[in-house]
N, C-alpha and C positions, 0 to 999 in steps of 0.2 A: 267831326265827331270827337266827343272829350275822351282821352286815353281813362281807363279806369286805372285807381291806385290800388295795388297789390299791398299786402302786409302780411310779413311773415306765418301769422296763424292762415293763407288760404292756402297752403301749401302741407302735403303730409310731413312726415317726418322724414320720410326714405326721399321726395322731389326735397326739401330743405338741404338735406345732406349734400344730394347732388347739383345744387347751385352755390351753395356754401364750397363745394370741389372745383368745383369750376371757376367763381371766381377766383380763389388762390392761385388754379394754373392759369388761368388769364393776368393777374395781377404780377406774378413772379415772371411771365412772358414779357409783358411790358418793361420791365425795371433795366436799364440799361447795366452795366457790368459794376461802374463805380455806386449806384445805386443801389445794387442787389448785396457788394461790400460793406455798403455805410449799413442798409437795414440788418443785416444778421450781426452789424459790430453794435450796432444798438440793443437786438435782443441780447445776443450774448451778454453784453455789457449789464442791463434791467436784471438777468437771470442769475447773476457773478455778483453782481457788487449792490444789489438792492434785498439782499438775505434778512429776513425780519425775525429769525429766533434760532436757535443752535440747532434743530433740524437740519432747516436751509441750510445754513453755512456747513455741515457737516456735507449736506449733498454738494454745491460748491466745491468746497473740500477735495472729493471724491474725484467729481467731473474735472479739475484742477490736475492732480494726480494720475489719472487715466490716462490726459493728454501728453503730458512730461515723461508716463511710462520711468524708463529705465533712468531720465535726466532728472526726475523729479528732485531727488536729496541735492540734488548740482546744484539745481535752479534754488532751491530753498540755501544753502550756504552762503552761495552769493548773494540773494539777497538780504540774509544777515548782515552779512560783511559790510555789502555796500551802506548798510541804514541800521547800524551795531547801535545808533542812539537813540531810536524808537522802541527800542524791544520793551521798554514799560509802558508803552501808550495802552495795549489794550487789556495788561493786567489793571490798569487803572480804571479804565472804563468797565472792565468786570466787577472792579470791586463798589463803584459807586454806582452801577447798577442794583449789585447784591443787599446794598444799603438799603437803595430808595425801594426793593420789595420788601425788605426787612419791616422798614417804615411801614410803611402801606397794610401789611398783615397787622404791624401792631395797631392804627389804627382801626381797622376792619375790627379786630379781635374786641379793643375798648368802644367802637360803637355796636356791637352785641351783648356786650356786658350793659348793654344801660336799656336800664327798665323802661319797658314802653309807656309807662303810666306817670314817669316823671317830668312831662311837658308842663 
């Protein structure tokens, strides 16, 4: 007898939820100790260091600070200290960022200015 194949729409939303729960706790059950370390240092890591707009990085930020608590200004000196010759890397990258929207508006702005009838 052929097994029939399930697909997420035969299921409600409340059974989806609780196979969706289960696997997690079946899956997090399997992961041996150095593997359940690598996986959270990989999300953590995707969640910290893959921030796509000052949002994110501000929530980063935050979560960053929360965990350092009381050491946080410690941790942020020394790591001045230790990498005193970096500290213009990302005002550089802010500023040729600032450019390339700068850019990008003025053209946006001069292809609006042009008359739809002058093809």
């Amino acid at each position: 007898m052929k097994r029939k194949s399930f697909i997420y729409s035969d299921l409600s939303k409340k059974q989806l939820e609780k196979l969706k729960e289960f696997y997690i706790q079946k899956k997090v059950e399997s992961f041996s100790h150095e593997e359940l370390k690598q996986f959270v240092r990989e999300i953590i890591s995707h969640q910290i260091n893959d921030t796509i707009d000052k949002e994110e990085e501000m929530e980063a930020w935050r979560e960053i600070s929360d965990f350092f608590g009381e050491r946080f200004e410690i941790v942020i000196l020394e790591i001045q200290t230790k990498y005193v010759d970096d500290k213009n890397i990302l005002e550089t990258e802010i500023d040729s960022q600032k450019q390339r929207i700068e850019l990008l508006e003025k053209n946006n702005f001069d292809q609006e200015k042009k008359d739809m009838w002058d093809d």
